[in-house]
N, C-alpha and C positions, 0 to 999 in steps of 0.2 A: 781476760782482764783480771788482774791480780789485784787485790786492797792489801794491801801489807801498810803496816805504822809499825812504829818504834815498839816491841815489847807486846806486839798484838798477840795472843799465844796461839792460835790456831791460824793459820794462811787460808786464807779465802779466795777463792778461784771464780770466777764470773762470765759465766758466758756461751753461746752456744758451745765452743771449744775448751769448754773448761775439762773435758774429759779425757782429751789428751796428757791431760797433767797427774789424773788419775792412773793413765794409762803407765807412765811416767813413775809415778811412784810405787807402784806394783812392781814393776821391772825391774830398776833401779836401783830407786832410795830405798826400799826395804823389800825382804823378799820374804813377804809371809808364808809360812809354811803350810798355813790354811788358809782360807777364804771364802768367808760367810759374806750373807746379804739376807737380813731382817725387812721385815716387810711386811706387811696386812692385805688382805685379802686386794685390796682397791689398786693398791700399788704394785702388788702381786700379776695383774693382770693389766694395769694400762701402764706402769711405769717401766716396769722392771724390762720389757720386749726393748723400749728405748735408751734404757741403759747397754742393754748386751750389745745393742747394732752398734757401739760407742766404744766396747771395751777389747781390747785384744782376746782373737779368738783360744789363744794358748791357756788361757786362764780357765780355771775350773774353781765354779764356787757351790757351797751350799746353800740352799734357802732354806730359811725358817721363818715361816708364815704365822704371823696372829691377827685377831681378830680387828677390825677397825673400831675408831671409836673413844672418848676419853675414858670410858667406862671399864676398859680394859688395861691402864696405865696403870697394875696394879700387882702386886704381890705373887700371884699365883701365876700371871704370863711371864714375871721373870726370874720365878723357876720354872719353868716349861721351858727357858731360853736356853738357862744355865746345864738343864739336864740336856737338852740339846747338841751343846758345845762340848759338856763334858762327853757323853759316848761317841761324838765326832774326835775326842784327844785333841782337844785345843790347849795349845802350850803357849807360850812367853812372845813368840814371834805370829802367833796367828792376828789376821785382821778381822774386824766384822766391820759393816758397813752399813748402818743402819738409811732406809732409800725408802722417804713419806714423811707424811707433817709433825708435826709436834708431840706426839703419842709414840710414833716410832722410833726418833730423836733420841727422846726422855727416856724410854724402854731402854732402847738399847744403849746411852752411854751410861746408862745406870747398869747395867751388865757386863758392860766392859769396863766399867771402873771396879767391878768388885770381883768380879772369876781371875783366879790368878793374882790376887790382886792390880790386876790392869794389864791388856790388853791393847794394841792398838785398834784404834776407833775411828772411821769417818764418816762424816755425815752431808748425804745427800738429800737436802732438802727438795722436797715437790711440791709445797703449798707454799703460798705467798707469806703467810703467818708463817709458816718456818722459816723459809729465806731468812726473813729479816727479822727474826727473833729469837725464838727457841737453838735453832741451829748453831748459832753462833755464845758467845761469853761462857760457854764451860758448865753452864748445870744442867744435871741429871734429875732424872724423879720422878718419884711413882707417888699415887694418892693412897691414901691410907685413913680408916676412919671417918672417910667422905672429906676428907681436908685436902686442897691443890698441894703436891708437892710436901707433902710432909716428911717422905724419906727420901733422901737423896745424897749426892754428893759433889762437886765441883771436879774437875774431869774433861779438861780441855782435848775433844779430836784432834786427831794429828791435820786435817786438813778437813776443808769444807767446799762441795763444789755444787755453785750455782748458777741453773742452766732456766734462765726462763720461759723458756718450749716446754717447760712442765706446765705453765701456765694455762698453755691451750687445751689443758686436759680437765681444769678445773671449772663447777660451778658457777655460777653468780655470788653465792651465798659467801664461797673457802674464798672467792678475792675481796669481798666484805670484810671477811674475816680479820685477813692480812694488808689489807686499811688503815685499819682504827689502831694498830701499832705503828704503821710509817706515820700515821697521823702525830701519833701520842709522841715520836722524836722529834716530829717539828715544832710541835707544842713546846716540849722543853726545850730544846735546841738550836733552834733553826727555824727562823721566822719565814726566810725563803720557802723551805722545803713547804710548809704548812700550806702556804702559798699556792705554790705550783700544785698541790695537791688536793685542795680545797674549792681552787678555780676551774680546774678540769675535767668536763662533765665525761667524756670518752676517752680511755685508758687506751692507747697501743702498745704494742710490746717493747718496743723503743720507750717509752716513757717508762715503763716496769723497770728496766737496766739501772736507768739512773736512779728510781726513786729508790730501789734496791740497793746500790751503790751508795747514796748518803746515809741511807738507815743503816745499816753496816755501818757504815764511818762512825755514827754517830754513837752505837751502843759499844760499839770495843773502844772508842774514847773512856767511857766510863769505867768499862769495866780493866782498862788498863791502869788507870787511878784507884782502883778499888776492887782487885780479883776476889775476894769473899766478900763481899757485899756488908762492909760495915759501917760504910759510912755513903758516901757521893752516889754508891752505885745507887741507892734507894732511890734516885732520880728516877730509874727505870720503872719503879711498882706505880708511878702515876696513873690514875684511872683503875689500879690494880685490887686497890684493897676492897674498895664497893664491888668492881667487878670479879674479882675471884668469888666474894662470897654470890653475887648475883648466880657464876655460873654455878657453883656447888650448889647451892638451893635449885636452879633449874635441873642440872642432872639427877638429882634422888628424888624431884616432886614430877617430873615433865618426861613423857616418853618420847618425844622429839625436842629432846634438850638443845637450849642453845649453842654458838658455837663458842669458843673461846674468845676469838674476837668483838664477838655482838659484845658478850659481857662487857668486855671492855671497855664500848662506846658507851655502854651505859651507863659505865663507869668513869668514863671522860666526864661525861655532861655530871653527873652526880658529884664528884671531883674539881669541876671548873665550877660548879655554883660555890661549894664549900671553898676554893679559892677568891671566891668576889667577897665572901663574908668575910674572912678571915687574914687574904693578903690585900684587897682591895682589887681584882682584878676588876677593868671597866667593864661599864655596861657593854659598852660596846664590841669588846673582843668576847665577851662571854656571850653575846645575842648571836657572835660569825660560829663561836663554837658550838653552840643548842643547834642552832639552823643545821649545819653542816652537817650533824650525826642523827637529829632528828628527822632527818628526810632520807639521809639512803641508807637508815636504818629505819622506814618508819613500816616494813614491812612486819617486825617485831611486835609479838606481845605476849606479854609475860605476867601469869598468876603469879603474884607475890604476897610475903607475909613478913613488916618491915622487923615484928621480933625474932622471927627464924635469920633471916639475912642480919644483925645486931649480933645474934650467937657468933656468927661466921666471922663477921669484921674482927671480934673477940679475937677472934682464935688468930689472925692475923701473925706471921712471924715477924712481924716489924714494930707488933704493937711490946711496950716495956713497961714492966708493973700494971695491968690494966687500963694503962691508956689508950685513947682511939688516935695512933698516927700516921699520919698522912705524909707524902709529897705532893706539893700544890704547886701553882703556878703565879706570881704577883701579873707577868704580861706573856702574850704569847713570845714562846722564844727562849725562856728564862725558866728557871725551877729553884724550891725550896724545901727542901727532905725536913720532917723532926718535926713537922705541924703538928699540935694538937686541938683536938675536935670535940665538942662536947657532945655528949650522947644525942641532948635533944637537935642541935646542929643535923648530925649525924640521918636522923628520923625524918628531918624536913627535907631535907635534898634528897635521901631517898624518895619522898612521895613525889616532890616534885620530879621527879625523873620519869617513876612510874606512869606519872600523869599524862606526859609527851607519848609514850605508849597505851595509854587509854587499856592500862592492863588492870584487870578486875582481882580485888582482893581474896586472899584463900578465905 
């Protein structure tokens, strides 16, 4: 199953058979003269067997393995990558293919956007958060200075193939994870989507296709209105700016750091209050969204300290002149980029969020 719209820049491929298309453009559409596959240890070992039984046996690729983890999305693994490539003699026509979630993604189209100056890149997403986020809209990045994403660059793969039988490989926790973004589209987007995904206590993999299906739709919508993200796309950082710093503060204070996604949800509920104050969201759609992230996320809990997390929001790339700004939501369904929040605003919804997780202060 193919997602293709008008001016999408990456083609997106869906489906147990989506690696026929892979296969397809190896062969075919471009005949890279190399052929890497980046990967982490986790992926290295339960992904990458179900990629090869997938892919034409004529094909010879390299691997280059790093560590799992967001902690490693970071400077030194990519030049470990770049030094890699280079005594591999990767030239103009080589592929890499980066195959794992959102750390692998990031790692690796930030390596292929800059050896050679660019590289052909595709991306194989295996966690549900990547599917339906990372993988897709073209940015790159690595952490730097304990900040999400501070260096990077925009860097559309040539193609993106998702196979949701990576699913069966994954945790309870990594499809949490990659939740609270299909959620965060239906929120902005898409009232249905919210819908069917907020009533449905038992996921099959049949329901993963579609809910994967419209979250796709939904973020290359944006980002086909706004490829550098300067204006519309900020739709997407909903629940992002609390939760980016939530999860930065958990990974340099917390030895089993949250995931990206928890943050998120934390970041939803912390985000959907600061929308009821500030756009009027009801009580009522805000009591379905607390409910809904507060329960299958209520295995969470997180030491926090709301001045260290206020640093973070600081630092925010969305924020301009020291303002604290947001994308909120007036109803579910609907979004509003360019909110501004006042500090103390800012403080209260943090506690109250923290409170739903009965998380004790540092």
């Amino acid at each position: 199953m193919g997602i293709q719209e008008h001016e999408v820049y990456s083609d997106v491929h869906l489906g147990p058979d989506c690696f026929d298309t892979l296969n397809e453009f190896l062969l075919r559409s471009h005949q890279a003269s190399k052929k890497f596959i980046l990967v982490d240890s986790n992926t290295n070992k339960i992904c990458l067997p179900l990629l090869l039984e997938k892919v034409s046996k004529k094909f010879i690729f390299e691997i280059i393995e790093i560590q799992p983890g967001d902690d490693n999305k970071n400077i030194e693994n990519s030049i470990y990558i770049w030094e890699k490539l280079t005594r591999a003699n990767v030239d103009k026509e080589s592929v890499l293919i980066s195959l794992g979630g959102g750390m692998v993604g990031d790692v690796g189209g930030f390596v292929a956007s800059t050896i050679l100056r660019g590289i052909n890149h595709l991306q194989i997403p295996t966690t549900l958060l990547s599917m339906v986020d990372s993988s897709c809209g073209g940015k790159t990045g690595i952490n730097f200075l304990g900040l999400k994403n501070q260096i990077g660059s925009f860097y559309h793969p040539k193609a993106v193939y998702i196979n949701p039988e990576f699913l069966n490989t994954l945790p309870l926790r990594e499809i949490n994870s990659g939740l609270a973004e299909i959620a965060k589209h239906g929120l902005i987007a898409d009232e249905n989507l919210w819908i069917s995904l907020s009533t449905k206590e038992n996921l099959q993999v049949s329901d993963f296709s579609v809910l994967i299906k419209r979250s796709v739709e939904i973020k290359n919508s944006f980002v086909i209105k706004d490829e550098k993200d300067r204006g519309i796309r900020h739709a997407l950082n909903f629940g992002h700016t609390i939760g980016h710093a939530i999860e930065s503060f958990s990974l340099a204070n917390h030895e089993d750091a949250i995931r990206h996604g928890e943050a998120v949800a934390m970041g939803i509920i912390a985000e959907s209050f600061l929308s009821h104050s500030i756009l009027g969201l009801s009580s009522r759609q805000l009591s379905e969204i607390v409910k809904y992230f507060s329960s299958r996320y209520a295995y969470l809990e997180m030491r926090y300290d709301t001045d260290a997390l206020l640093k973070y929001i600081y630092q925010d790339k969305k924020n301009i002149n020291g303002s604290l700004n947001f994308s909120l939501i007036p109803r579910i369904g609907s979004v509003q980029i360019n909110q501004n929040a006042e500090e103390g605003q800012v403080r209260d919804v943090i506690d109250q969020t923290m409170r739903l997780f009965m998380s004790p202060v540092l």
